[in-house]
TIKOLFI-62148 format. One record per residue (C-alpha): residue number from 1; x, y, z. Coordinates in pm, 1 decimal, decimal comma, always signed. Layout:
<sites>
SITE   lumvex          X          Y          Z
SITE      NUM          X          Y          Z
...
</sites>
This chain:
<sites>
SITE   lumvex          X          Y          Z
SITE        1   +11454,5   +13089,5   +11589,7
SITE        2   +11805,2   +13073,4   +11448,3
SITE        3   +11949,8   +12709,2   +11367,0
SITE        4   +12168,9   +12711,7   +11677,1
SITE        5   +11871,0   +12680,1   +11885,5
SITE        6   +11778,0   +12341,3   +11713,5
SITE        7   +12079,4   +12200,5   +11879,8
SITE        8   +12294,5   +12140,8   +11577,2
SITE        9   +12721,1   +12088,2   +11605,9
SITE       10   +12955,4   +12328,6   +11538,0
SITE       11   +13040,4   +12179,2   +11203,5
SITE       12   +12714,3   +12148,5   +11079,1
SITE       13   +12627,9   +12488,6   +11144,5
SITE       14   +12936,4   +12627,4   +10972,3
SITE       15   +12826,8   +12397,2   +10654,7
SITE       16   +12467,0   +12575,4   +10666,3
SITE       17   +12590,6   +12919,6   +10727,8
SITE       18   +12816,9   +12875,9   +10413,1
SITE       19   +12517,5   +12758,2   +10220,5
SITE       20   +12370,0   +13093,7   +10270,6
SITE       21   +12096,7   +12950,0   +10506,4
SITE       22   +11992,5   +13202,7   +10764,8
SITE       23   +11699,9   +13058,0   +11008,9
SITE       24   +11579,3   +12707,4   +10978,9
SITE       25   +11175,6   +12703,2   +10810,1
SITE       26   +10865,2   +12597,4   +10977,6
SITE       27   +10914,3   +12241,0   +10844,5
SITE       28   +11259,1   +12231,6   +10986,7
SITE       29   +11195,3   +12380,9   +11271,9
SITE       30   +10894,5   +12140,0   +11380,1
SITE       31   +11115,9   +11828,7   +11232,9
SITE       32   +11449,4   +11857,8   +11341,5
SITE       33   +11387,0   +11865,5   +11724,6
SITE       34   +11184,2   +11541,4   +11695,2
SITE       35   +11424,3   +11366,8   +11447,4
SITE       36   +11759,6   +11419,8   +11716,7
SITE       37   +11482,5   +11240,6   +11984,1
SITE       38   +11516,4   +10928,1   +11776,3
SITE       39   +11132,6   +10977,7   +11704,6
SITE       40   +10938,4   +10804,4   +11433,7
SITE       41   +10807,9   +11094,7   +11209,8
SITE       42   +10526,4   +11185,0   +10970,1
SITE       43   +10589,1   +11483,2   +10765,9
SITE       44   +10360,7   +11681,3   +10531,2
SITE       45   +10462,2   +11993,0   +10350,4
SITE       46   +10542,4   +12107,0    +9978,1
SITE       47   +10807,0   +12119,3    +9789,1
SITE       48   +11040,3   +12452,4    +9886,5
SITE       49   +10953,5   +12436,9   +10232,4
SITE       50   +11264,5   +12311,0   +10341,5
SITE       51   +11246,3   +11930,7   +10378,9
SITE       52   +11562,9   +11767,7   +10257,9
SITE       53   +11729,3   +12005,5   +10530,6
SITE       54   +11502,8   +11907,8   +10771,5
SITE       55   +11549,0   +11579,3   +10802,1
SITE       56   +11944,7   +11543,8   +10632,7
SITE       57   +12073,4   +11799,3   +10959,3
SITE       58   +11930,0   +11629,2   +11201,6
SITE       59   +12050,9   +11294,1   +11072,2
SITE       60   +12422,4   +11381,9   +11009,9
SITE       61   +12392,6   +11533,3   +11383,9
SITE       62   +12325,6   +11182,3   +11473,1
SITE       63   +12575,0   +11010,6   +11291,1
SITE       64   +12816,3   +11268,7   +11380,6
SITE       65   +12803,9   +11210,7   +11746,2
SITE       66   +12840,0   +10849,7   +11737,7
SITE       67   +13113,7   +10817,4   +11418,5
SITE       68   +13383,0   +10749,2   +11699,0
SITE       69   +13244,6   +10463,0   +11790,1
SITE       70   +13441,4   +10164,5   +11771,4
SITE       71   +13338,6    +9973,7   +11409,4
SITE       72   +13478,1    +9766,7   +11148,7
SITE       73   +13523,8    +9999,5   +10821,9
SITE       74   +13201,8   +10218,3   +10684,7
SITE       75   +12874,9   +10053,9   +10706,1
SITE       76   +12535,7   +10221,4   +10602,6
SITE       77   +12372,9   +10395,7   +10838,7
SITE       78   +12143,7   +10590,6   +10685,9
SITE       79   +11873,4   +10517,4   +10381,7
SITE       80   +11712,7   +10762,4   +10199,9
SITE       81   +11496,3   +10631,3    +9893,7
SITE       82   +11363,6   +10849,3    +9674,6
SITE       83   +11111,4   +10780,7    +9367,3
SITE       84   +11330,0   +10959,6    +9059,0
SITE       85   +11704,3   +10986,7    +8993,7
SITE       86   +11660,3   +11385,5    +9019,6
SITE       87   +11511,8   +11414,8    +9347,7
SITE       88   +11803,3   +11156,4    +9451,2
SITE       89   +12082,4   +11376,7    +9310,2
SITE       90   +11966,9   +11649,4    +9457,8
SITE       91   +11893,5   +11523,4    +9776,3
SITE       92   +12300,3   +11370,3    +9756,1
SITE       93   +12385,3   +11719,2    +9688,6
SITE       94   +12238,3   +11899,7    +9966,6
SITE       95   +12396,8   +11592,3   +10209,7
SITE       96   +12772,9   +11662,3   +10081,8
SITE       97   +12725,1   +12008,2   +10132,5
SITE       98   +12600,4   +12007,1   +10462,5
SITE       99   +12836,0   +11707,5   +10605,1
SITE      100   +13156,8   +11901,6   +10413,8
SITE      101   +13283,1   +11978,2   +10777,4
SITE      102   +13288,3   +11622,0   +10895,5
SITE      103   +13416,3   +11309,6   +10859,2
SITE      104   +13035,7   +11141,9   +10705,4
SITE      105   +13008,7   +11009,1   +10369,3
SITE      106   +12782,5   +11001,3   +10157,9
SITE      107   +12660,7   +10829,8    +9793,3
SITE      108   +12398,9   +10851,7    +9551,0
SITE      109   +12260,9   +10499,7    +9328,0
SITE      110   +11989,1   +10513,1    +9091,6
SITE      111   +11912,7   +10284,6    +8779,7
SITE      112   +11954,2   +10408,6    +8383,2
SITE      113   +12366,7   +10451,1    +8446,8
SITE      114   +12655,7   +10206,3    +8463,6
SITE      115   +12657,3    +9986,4    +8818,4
SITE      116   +13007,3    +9989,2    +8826,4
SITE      117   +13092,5   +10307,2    +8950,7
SITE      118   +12839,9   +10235,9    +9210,4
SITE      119   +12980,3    +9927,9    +9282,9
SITE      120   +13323,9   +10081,2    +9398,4
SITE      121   +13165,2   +10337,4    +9567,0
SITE      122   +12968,2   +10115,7    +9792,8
SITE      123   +13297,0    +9857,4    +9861,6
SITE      124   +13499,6   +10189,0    +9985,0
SITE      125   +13234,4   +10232,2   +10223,3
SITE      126   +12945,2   +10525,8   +10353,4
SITE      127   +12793,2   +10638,6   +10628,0
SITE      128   +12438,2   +10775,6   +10431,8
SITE      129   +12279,0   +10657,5   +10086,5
SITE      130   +12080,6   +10773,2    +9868,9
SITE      131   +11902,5   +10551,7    +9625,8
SITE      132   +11601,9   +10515,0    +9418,8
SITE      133   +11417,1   +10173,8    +9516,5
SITE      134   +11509,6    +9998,3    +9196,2
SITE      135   +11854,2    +9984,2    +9155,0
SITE      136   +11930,4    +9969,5    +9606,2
SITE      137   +11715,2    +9636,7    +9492,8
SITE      138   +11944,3    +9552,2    +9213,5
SITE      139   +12240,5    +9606,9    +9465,8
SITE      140   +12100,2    +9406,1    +9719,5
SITE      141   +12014,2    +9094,1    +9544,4
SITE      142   +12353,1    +9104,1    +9386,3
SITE      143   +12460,7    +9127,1    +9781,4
SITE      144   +12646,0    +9485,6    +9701,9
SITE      145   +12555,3    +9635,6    +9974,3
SITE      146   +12410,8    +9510,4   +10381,1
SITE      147   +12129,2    +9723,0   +10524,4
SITE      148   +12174,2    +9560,9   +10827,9
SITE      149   +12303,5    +9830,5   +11021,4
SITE      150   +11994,5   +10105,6   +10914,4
SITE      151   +11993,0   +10392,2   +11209,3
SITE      152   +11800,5   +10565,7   +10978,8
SITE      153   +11571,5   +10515,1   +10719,0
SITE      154   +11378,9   +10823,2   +10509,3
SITE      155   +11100,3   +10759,4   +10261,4
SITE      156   +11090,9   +11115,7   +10048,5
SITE      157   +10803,0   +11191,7    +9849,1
SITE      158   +10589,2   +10899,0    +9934,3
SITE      159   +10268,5   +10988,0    +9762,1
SITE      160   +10487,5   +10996,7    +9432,6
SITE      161   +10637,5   +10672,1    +9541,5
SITE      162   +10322,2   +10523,5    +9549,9
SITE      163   +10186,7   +10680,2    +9254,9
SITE      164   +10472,5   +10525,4    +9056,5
SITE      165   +10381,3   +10158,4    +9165,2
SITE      166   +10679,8   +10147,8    +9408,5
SITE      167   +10461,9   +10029,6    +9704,6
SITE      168   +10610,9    +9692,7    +9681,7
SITE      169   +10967,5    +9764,0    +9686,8
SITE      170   +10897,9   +10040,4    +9950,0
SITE      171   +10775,6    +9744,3   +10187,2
SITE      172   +11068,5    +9511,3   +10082,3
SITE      173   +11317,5    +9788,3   +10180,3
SITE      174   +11202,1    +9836,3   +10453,7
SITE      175   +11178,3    +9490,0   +10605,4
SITE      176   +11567,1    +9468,0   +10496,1
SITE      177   +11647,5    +9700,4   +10708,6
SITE      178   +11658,9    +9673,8   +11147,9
SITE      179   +11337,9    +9613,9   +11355,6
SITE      180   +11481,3    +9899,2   +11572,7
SITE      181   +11544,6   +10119,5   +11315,3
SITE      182   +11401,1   +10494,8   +11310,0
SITE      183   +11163,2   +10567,5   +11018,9
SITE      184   +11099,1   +10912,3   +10897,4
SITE      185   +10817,8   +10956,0   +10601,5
SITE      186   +10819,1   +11301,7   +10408,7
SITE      187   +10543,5   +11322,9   +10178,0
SITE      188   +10381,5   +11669,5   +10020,9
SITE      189   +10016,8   +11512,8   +10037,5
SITE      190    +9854,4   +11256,0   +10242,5
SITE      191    +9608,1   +11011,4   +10067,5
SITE      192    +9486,4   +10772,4   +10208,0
SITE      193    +9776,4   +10473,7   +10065,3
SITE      194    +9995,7   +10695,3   +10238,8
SITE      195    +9824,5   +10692,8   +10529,9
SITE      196    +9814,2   +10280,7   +10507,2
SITE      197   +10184,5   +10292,3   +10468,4
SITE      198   +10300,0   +10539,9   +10773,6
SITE      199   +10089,1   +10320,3   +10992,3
SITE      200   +10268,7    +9962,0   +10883,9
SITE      201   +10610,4   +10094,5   +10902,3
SITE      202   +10596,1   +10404,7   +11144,6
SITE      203   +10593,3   +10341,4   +11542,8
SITE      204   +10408,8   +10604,8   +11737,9
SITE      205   +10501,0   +10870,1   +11486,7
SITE      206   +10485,8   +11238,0   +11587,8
SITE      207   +10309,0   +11409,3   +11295,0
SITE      208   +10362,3   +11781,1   +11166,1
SITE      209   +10152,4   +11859,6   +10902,6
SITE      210   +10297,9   +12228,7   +10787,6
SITE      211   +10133,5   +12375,2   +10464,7
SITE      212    +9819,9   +12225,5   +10419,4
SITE      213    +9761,0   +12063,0   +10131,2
SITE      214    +9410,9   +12226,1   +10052,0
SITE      215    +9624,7   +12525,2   +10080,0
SITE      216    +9736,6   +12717,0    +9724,8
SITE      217   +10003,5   +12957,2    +9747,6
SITE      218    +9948,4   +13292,3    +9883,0
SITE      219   +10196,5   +13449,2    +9626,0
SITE      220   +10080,0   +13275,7    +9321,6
SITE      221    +9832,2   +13444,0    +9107,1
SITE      222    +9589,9   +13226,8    +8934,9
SITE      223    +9438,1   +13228,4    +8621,0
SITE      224    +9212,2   +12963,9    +8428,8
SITE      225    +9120,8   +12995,2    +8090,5
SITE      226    +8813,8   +12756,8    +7927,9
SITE      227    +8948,9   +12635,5    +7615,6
SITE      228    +8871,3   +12377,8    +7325,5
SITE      229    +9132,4   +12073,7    +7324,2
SITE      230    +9233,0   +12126,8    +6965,9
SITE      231    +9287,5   +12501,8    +7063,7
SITE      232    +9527,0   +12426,2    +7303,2
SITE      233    +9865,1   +12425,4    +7168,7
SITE      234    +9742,7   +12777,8    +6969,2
SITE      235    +9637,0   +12941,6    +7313,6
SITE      236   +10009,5   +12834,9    +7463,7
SITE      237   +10153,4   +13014,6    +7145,9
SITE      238    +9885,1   +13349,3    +7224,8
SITE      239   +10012,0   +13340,5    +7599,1
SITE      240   +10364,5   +13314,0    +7508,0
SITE      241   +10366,0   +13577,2    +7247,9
SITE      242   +10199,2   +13854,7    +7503,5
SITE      243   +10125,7   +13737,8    +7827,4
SITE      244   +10353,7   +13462,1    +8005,8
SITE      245   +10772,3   +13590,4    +8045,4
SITE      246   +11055,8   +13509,3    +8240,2
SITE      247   +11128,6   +13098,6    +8337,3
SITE      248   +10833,5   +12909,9    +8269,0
SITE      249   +10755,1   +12551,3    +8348,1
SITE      250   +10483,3   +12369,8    +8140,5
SITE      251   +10300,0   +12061,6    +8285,2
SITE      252   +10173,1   +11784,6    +8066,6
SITE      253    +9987,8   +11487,4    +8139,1
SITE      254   +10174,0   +11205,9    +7952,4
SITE      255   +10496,8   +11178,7    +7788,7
SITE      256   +10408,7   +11237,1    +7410,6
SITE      257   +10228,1   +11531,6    +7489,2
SITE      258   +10568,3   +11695,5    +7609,0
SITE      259   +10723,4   +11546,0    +7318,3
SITE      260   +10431,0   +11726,9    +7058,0
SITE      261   +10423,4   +12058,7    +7249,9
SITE      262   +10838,2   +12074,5    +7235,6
SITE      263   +10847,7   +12027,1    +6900,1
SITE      264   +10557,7   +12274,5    +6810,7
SITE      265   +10696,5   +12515,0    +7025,0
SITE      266   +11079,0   +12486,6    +6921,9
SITE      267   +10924,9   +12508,2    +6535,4
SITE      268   +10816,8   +12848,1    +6655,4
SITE      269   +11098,2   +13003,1    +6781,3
SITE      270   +11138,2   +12922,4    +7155,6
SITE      271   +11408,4   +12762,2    +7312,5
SITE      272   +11267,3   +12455,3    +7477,6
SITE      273   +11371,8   +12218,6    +7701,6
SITE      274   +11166,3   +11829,5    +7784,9
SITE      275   +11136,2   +11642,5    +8116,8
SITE      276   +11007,4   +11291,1    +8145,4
SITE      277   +11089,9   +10953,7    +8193,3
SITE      278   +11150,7   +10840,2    +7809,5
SITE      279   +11478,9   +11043,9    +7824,9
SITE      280   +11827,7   +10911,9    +7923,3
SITE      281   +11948,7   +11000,4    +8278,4
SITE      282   +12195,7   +11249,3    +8123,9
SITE      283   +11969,2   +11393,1    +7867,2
SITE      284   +11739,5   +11478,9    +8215,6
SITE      285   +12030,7   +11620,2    +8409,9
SITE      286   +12129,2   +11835,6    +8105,4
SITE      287   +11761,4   +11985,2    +8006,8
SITE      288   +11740,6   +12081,8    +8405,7
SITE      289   +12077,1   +12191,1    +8424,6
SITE      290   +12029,5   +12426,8    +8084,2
SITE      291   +11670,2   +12569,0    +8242,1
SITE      292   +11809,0   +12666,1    +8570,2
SITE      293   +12117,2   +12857,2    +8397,9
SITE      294   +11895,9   +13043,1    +8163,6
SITE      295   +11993,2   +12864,9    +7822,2
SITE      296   +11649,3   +12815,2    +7800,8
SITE      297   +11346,0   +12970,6    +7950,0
SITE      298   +11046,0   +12690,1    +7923,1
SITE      299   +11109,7   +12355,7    +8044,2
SITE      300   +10797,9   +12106,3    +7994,8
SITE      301   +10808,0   +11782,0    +8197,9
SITE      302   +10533,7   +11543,3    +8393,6
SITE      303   +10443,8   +11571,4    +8701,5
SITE      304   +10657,9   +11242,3    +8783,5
SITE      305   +10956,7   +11398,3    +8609,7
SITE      306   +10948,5   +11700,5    +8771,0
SITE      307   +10859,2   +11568,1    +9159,9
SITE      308   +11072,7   +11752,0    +9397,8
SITE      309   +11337,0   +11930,7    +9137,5
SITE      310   +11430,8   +12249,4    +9334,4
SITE      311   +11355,8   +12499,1    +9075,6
SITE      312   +11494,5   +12864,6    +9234,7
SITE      313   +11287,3   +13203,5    +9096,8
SITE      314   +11053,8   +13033,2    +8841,8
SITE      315   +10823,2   +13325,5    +8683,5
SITE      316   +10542,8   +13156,9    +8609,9
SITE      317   +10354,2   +12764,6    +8590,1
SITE      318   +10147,6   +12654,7    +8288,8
SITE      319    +9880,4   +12391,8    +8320,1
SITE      320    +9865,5   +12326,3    +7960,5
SITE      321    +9702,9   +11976,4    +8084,7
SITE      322    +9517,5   +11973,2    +8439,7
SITE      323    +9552,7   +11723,7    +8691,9
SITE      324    +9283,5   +11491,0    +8793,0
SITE      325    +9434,2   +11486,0    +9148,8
SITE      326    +9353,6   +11808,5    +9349,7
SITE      327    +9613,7   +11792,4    +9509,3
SITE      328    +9870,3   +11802,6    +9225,3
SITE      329    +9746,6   +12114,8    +9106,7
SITE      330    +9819,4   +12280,7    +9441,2
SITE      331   +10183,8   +12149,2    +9430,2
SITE      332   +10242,3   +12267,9    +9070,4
SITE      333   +10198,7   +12566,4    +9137,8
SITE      334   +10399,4   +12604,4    +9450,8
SITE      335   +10669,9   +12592,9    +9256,2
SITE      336   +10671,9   +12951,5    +9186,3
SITE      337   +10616,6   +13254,3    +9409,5
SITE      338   +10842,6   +13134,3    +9663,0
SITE      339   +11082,7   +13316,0    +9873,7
SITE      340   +10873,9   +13581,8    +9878,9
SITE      341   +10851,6   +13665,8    +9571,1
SITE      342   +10548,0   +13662,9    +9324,3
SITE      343   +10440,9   +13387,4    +9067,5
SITE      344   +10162,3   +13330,9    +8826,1
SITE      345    +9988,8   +13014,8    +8698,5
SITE      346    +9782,5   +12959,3    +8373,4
SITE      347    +9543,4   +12645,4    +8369,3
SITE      348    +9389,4   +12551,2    +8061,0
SITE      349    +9039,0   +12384,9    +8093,0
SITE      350    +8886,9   +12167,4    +7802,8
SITE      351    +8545,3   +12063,7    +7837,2
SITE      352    +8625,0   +11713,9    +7971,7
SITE      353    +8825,2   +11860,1    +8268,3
SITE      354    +8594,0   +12082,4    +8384,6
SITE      355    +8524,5   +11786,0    +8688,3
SITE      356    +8909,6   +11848,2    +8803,1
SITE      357    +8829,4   +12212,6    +8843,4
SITE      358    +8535,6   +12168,3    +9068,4
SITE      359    +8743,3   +11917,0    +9286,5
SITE      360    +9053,8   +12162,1    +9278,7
SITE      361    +8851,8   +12497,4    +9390,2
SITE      362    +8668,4   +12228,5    +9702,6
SITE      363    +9026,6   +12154,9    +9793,8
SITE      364    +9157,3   +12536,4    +9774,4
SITE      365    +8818,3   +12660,4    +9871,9
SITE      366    +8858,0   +12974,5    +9617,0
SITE      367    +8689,5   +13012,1    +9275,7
SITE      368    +9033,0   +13047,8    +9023,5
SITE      369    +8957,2   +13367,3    +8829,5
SITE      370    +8837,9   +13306,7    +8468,2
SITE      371    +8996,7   +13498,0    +8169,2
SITE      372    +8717,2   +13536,8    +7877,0
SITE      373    +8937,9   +13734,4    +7687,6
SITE      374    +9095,9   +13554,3    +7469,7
SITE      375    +9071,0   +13427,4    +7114,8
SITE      376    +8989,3   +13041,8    +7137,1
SITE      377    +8683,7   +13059,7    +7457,1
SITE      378    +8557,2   +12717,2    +7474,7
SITE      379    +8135,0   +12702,8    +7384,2
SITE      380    +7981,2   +12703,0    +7774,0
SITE      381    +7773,9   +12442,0    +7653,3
SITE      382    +8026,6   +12241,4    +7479,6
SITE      383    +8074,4   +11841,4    +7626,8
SITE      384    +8334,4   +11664,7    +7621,3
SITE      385    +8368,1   +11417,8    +7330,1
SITE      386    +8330,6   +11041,2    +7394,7
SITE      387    +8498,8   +10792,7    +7229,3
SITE      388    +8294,1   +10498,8    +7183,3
SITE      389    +8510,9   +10203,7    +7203,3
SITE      390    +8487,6    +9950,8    +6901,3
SITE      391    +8349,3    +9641,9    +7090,1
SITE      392    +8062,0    +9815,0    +7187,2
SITE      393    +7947,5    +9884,5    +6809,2
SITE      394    +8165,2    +9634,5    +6631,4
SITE      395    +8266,5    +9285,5    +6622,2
SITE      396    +8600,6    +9178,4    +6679,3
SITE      397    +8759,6    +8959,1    +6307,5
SITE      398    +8900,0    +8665,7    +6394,9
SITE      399    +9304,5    +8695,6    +6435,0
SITE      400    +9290,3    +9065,2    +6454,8
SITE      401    +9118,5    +9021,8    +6107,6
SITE      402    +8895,5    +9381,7    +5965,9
SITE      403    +8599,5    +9429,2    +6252,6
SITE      404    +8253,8    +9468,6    +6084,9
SITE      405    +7939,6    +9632,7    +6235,0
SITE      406    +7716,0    +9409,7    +6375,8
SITE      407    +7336,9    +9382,9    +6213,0
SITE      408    +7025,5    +9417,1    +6397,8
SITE      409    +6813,7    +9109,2    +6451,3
SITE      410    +6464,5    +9124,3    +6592,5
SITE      411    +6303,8    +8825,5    +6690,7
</sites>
């Protein structure tokens, strides 16, 4: 199927064609057709498979064929809210260069920069916005902006949105926009919140479920290596010295542990770059923006930070931290082997995870390979180590005064 079978104007194809975009993906090509029918949709598939296309095409093919239509000035049209500033930028990105051969316009908002630019952007007047829930909140209340003429409205990412507490402000949104409006939800897994969302806001949605989300990459070696907490950071170095080349992308669960393993890391030689939500909106743009021209080769970010950030021929995926959501695991390492080209992922087990890797190999329904040979194994029969908390063994001082242990009284 080539794209000029989905039905797509003259100018949007040139746009695509000049993108280097050949023949529309499976998610695009189930999407699209359903999106220009003014149908509610549900849409699961990973990151890479296409999904900003396939619902931004179809929606500028809307827009374009009614933007003669008699109106007063630019109103917005179409909402798309995304969870992070990145996925929004990028997402604004692939709409200007798609719409470059019409007459649409298009902005980006999203909190941690000035309003004021935003401000003048929005008075000018757009057809399509992008915006992250906070600040389109921010810009609403200060009545910036009317969603009162919503065509179309696109939740991206939803699990992540929910994830992130947005649930709330989804919901708001989305009653400030038109009864009649058409809803489209894009989401790379489908728990059950999600599930509970689609159903409040979608009507009759046609659903297209296209990589499973039980389903690890086919090009994506795997390899999971059963190793002591502490030992960690030293089995990173080991991999890194002889194993792992090329662009690399490190996961970490929390914030400070991208922070330590940067600074451990850049203290050994390597040029590192850090992802997460501590970091300044330009700080972000510039660590992606120096991993995806090669001034570095290992960016490490959080899964939140790193949600839907188009990362093109990444070599390999470290799990330095693994998730406790299956599903997270399979869409970290999606991110490389794609295109058809090969990719290889490194999980690192401590003995308290070793519950995420039973739920992860149920989900993918394959046993990861295990690599014994290296030099910090984890003891098989090593637990995890619990940390007691202090109320249980000692009594809180008054005013945040020294606890002491409590004596034993029979009676």
């Amino acid at each position: 199927m080539s794209f000029k079978d989905l039905k797509l104007n003259k100018p949007i194809l040139r746009a695509i064609a000049e993108a280097g975009y050949d023949n529309p993906t499976l998610v695009q090509e189930k999407t699209i057709p359903s999106v220009l029918e003014k149908r509610d949709v549900i849409t699961s598939a990973q990151t890479g498979t296409g999904k900003t296309a396939a619902f931004a095409l179809p929606i500028l093919q809307l827009l374009y064929d009614k933007q003669d239509a008699p109106k007063k000035g630019k109103k917005i049209r179409a909402l798309i809210v995304s969870p992070t500033r990145e996925l929004a930028i990028q997402i604004g990105k692939n709409f200007k260069t798609y719409a470059k051969h019409t007459n649409l316009r298009s902005s980006v908002v999203y909190g941690g920069t000035s309003i004021e630019p935003q401000k003048d952007i929005l008075e000018k007047g757009i057809d399509i916005l992008v915006a992250t829930p906070g600040r389109l909140l921010d810009l609403h209340k200060q009545d910036l902006l009317n969603l009162d003429y919503i065509e179309v409205f696109v939740l991206d990412e939803a699990d992540l949105m929910l994830d992130m507490g947005f649930i709330d402000d989804v919901k708001k949104i989305e009653r400030l926009c038109p009864e009649t409006k058409q809803t489209l939800l894009f989401s790379a897994t489908m728990p059950y919140k999600v599930e509970q969302l689609a159903s409040s806001i979608l009507t009759n949605p046609i659903r297209i479920e296209v990589t499973p989300t039980s389903s690890a990459a086919q090009n994506v070696s795997q390899v999971l290596y059963y190793v002591p907490k502490k030992n960690k950071i030293e089995l990173c170095l080991h991999l890194l010295r002889n194993t792992v080349k090329g662009s690399i992308l490190i996961f970490r669960r929390t914030k400070f542990g991208v922070d330590k393993l940067e600074q451990t890391l850049t203290n050994n030689g390597y040029k590192i770059e850090r992802l997460h939500g501590d970091r300044t909106q330009v700080e972000r743009q510039n660590a992606l923006a120096d991993f995806k021209r090669g001034k570095v080769n290992i960016l490490i970010a959080t899964d939140v930070a790193a949600r839907g950030i188009d990362i093109a021929e990444l070599d390999a995926v470290i799990n330095f931290d693994l998730p406790n959501v299956p599903e997270t695991y399979v869409h970290r390492i999606g991110r490389t082997g794609r295109a058809g080209e090969f990719g290889n992922s490194y999980s690192f087990c401590s003995a308290d995870e070793k519950p995420y890797v039973k739920t992860i190999q149920q989900l993918i329904n394959v046993q990861i390979p295990v690599e014994d040979g290296h030099p910090y194994p984890l003891d098989p029969k090593a637990k995890p180590i619990v940390h007691k908390k202090q109320g249980s063994k000692y009594k809180k001082g008054r005013k945040g005064e020294g606890s002491k242990k409590k004596k034993k009284r029979w009676y």
